[in-house]
DRENTORKOL-3810 file (N, C-alpha, C; in nm, 4 decimals):
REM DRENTORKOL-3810
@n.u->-0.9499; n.v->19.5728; n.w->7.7107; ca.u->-0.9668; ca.v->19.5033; ca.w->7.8381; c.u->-0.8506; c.v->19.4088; c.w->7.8648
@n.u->-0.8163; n.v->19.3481; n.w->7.7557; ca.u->-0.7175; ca.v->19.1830; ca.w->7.7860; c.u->-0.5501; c.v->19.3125; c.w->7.8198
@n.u->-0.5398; n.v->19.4040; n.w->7.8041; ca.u->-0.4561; ca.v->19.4985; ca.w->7.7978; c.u->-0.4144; c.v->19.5090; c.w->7.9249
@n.u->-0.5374; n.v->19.6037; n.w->8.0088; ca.u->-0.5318; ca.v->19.6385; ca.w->8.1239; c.u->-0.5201; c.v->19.4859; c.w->8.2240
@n.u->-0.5399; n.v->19.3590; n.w->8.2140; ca.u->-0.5516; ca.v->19.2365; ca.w->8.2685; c.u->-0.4304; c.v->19.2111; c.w->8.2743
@n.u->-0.3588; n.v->19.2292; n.w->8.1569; ca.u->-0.2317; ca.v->19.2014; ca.w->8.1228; c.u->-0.1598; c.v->19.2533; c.w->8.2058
@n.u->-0.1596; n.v->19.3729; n.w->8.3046; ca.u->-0.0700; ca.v->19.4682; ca.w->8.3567; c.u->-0.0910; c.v->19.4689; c.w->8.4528
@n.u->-0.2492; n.v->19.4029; n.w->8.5729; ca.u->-0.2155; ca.v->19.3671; ca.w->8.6884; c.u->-0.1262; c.v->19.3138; c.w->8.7280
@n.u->-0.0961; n.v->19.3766; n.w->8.8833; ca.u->-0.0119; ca.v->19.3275; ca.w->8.9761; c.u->-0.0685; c.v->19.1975; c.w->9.0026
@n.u->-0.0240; n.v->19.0672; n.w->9.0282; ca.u->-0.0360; ca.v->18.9364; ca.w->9.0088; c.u->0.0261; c.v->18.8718; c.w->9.1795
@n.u->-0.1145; n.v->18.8577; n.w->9.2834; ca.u->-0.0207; ca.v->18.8240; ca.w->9.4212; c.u->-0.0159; c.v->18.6629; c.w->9.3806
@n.u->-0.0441; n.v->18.5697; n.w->9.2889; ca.u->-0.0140; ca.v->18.4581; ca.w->9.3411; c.u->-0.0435; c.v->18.3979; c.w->9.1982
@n.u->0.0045; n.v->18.3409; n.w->9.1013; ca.u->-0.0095; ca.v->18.2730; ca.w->8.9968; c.u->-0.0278; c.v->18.0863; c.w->9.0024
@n.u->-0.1638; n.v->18.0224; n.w->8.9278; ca.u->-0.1643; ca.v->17.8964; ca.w->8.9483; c.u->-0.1421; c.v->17.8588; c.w->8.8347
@n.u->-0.0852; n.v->17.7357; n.w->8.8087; ca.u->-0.0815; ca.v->17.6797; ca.w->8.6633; c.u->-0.1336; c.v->17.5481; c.w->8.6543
@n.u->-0.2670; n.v->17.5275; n.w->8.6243; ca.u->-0.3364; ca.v->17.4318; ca.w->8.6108; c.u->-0.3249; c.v->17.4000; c.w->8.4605
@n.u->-0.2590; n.v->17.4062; n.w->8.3760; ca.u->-0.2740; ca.v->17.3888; ca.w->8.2531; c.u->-0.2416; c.v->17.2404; c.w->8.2513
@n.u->-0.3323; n.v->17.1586; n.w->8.1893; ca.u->-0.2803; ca.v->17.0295; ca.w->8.1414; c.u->-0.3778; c.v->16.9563; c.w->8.2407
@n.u->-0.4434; n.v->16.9867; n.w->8.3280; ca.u->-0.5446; ca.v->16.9308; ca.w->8.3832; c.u->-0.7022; c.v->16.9433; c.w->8.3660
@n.u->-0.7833; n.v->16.8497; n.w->8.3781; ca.u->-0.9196; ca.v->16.8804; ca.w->8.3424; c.u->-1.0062; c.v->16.9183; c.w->8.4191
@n.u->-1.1426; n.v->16.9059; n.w->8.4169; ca.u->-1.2019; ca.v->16.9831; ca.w->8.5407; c.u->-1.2264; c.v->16.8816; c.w->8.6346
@n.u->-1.2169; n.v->16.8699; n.w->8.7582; ca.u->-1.2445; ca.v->17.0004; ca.w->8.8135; c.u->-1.0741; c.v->17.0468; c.w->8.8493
@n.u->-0.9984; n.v->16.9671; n.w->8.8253; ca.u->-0.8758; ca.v->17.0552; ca.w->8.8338; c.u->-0.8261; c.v->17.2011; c.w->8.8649
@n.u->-0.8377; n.v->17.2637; n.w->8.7638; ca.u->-0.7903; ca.v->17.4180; ca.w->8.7912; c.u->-0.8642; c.v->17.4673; c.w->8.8772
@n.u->-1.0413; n.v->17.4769; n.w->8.9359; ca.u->-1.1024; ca.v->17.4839; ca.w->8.9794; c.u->-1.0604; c.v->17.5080; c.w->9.1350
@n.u->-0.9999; n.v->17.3647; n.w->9.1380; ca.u->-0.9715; ca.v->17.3137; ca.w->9.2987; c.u->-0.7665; c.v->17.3957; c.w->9.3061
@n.u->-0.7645; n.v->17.3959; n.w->9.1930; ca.u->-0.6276; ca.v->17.4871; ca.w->9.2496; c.u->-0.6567; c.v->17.6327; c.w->9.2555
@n.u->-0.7425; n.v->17.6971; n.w->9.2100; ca.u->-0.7985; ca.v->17.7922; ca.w->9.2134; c.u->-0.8446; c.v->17.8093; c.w->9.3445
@n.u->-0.8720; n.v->17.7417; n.w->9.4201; ca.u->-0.9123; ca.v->17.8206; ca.w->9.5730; c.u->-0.8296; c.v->17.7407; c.w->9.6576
@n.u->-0.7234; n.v->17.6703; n.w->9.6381; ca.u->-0.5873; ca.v->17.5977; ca.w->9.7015; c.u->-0.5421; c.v->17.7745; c.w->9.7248
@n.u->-0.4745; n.v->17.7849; n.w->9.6093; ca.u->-0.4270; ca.v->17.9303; ca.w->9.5621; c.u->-0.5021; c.v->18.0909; c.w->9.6374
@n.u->-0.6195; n.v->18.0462; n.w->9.6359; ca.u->-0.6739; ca.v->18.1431; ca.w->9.6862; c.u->-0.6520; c.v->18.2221; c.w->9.8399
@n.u->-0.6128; n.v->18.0448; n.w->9.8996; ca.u->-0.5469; ca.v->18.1123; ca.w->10.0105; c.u->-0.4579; c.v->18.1818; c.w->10.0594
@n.u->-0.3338; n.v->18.1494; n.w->9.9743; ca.u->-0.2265; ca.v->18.2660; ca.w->9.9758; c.u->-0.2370; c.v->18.3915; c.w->9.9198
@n.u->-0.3790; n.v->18.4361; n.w->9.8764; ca.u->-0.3538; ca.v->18.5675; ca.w->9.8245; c.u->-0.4290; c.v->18.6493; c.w->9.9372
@n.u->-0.3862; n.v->18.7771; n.w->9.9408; ca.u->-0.4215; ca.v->18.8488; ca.w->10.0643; c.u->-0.5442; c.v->18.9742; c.w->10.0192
@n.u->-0.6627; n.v->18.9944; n.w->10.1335; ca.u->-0.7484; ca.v->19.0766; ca.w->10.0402; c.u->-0.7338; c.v->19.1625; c.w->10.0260
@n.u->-0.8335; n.v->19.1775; n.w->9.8416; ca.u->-0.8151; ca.v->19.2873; ca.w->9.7946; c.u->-0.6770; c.v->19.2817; c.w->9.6464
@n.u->-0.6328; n.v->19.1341; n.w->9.7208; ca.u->-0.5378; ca.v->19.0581; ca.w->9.6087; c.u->-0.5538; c.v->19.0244; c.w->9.4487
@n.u->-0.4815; n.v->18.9706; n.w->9.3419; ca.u->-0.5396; ca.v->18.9079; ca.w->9.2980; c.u->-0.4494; c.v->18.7747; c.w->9.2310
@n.u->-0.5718; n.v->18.7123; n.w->9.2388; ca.u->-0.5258; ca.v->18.5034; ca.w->9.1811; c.u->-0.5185; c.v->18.5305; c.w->8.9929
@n.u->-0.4259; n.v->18.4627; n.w->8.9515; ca.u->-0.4204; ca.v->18.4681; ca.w->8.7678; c.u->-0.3947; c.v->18.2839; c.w->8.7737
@n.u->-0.4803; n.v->18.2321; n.w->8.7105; ca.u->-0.5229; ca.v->18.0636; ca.w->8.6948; c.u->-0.4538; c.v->18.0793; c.w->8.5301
@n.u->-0.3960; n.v->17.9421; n.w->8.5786; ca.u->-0.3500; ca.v->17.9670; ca.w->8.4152; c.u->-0.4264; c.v->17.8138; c.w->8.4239
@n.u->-0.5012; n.v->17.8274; n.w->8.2843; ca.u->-0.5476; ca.v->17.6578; ca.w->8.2650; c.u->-0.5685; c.v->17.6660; c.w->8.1268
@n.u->-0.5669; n.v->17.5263; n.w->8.0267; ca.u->-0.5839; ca.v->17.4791; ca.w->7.8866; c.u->-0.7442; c.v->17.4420; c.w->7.8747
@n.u->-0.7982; n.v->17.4410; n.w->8.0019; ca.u->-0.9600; ca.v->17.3631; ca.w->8.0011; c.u->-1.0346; c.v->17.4500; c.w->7.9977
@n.u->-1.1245; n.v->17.4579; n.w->7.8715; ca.u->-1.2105; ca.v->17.5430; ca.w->7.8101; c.u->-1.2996; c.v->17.5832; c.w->7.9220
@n.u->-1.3610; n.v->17.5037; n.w->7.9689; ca.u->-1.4926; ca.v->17.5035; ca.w->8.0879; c.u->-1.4496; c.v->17.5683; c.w->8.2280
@n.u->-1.3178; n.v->17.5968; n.w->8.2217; ca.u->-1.2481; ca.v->17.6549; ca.w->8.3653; c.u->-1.3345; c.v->17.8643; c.w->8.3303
@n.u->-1.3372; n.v->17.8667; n.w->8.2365; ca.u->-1.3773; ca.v->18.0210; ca.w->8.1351; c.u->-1.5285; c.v->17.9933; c.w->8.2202
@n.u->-1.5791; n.v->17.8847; n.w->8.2385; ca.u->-1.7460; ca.v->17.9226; ca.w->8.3317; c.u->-1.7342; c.v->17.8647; c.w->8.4381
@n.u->-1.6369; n.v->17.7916; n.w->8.4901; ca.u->-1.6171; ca.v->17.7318; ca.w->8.6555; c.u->-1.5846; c.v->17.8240; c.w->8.7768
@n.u->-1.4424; n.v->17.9142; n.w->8.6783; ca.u->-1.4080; ca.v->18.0181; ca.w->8.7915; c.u->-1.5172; c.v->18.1485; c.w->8.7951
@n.u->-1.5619; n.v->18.2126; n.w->8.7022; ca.u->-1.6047; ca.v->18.3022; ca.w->8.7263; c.u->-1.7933; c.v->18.3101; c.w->8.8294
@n.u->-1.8293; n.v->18.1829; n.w->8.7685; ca.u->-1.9429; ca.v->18.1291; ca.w->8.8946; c.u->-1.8905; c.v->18.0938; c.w->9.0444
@n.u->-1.7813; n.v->18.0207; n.w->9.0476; ca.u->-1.7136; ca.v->18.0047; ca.w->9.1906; c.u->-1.6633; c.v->18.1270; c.w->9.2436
@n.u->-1.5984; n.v->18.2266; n.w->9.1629; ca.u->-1.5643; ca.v->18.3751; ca.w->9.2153; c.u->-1.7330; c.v->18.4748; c.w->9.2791
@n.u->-1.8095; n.v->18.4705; n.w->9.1998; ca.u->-1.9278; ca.v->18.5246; ca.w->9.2778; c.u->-2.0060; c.v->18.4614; c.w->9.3656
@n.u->-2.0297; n.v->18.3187; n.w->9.3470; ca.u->-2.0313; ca.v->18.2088; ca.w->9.4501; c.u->-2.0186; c.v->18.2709; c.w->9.5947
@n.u->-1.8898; n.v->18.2728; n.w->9.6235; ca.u->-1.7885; ca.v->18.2334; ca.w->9.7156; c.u->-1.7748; c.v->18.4449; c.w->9.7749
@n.u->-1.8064; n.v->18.5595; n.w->9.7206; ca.u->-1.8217; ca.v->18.6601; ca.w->9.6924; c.u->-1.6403; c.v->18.7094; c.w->9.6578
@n.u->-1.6040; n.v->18.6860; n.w->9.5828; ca.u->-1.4542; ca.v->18.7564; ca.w->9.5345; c.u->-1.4941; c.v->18.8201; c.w->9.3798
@n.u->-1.4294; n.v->18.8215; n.w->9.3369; ca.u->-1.4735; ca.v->18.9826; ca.w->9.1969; c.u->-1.3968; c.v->18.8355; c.w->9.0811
@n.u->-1.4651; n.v->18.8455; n.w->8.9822; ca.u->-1.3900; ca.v->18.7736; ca.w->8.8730; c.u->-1.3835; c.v->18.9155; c.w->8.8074
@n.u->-1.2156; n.v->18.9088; n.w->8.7254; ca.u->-1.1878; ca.v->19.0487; ca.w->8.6853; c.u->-1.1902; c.v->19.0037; c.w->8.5276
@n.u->-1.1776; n.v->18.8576; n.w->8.4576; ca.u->-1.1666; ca.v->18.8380; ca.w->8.3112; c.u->-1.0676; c.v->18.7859; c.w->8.3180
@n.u->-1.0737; n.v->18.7499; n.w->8.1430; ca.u->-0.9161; ca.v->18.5804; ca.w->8.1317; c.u->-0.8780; c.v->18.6825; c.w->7.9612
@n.u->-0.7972; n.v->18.6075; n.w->7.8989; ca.u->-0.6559; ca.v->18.6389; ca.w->7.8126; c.u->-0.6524; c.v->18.4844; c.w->7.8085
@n.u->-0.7197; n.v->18.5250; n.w->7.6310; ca.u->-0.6794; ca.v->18.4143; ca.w->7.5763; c.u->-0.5197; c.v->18.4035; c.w->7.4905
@n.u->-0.4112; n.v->18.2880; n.w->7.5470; ca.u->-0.2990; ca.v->18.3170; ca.w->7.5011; c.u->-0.3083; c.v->18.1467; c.w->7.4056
@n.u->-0.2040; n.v->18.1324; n.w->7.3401; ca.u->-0.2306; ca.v->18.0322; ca.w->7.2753; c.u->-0.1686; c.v->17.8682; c.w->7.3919
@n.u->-0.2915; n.v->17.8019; n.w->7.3701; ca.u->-0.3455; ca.v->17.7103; ca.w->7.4052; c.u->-0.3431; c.v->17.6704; c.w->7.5322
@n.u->-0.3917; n.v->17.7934; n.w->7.5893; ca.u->-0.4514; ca.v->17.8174; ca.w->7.7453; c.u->-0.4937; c.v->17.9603; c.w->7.7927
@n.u->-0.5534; n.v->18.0217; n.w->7.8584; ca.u->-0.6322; ca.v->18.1231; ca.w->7.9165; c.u->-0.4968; c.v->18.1634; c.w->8.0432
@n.u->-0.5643; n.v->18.2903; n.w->8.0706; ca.u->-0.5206; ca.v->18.3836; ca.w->8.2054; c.u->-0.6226; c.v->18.4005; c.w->8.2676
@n.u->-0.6990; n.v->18.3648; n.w->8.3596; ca.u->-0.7953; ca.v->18.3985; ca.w->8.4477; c.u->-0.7940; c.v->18.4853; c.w->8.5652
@n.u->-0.7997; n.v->18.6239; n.w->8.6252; ca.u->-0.7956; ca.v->18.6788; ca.w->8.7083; c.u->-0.9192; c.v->18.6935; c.w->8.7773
@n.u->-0.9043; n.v->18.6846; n.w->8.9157; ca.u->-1.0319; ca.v->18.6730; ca.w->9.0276; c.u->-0.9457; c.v->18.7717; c.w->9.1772
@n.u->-1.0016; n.v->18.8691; n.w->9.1941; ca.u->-1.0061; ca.v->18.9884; ca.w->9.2926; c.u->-1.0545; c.v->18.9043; c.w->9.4294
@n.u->-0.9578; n.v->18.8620; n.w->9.5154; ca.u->-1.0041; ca.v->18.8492; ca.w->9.6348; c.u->-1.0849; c.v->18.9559; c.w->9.7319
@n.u->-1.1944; n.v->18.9052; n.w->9.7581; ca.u->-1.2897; ca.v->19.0256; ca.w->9.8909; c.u->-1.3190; c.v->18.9293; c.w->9.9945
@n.u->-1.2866; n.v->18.8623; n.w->10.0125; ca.u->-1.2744; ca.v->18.7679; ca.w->10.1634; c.u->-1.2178; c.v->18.6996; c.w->10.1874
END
């Protein structure tokens, strides 16, 4: 899985790393706006709790959470824009 994640096309990369919550969160749908649908957002953040913030705010909000890549000492989070 972290394979195929790895090799999406990437429309808009955030780097929240080094901030806490709700931080990445709120750059996470800053970001969201520049991606176009059908797109997808890759959150880069160090904050453990961003791993259950985005993927509840991605179905929330109805966009696809696609999974994160754990790299050392921060995550890849990808979320599939549908609106």
């Amino acid at each position: 899985m972290s394979t195929q994640l790895s090799e999406l096309k990437v429309d808009k990369s955030v780097d929240a790393r080094g901030t806490a919550c709700p931080g990445p969160l709120l750059e996470a749908k800053r970001g969201m706006a520049a991606v176009p649908m059908g797109g997808i957002l890759e959150v880069l953040s160090s904050d453990e709790g961003t791993n259950d913030d985005i993927p509840l705010w991605a179905n929330k909000v109805g966009h696809e959470y696609l999974g994160s890549i754990a790299e050392a000492g921060h995550w890849r989070i990808f979320v599939k824009r549908n609106k």
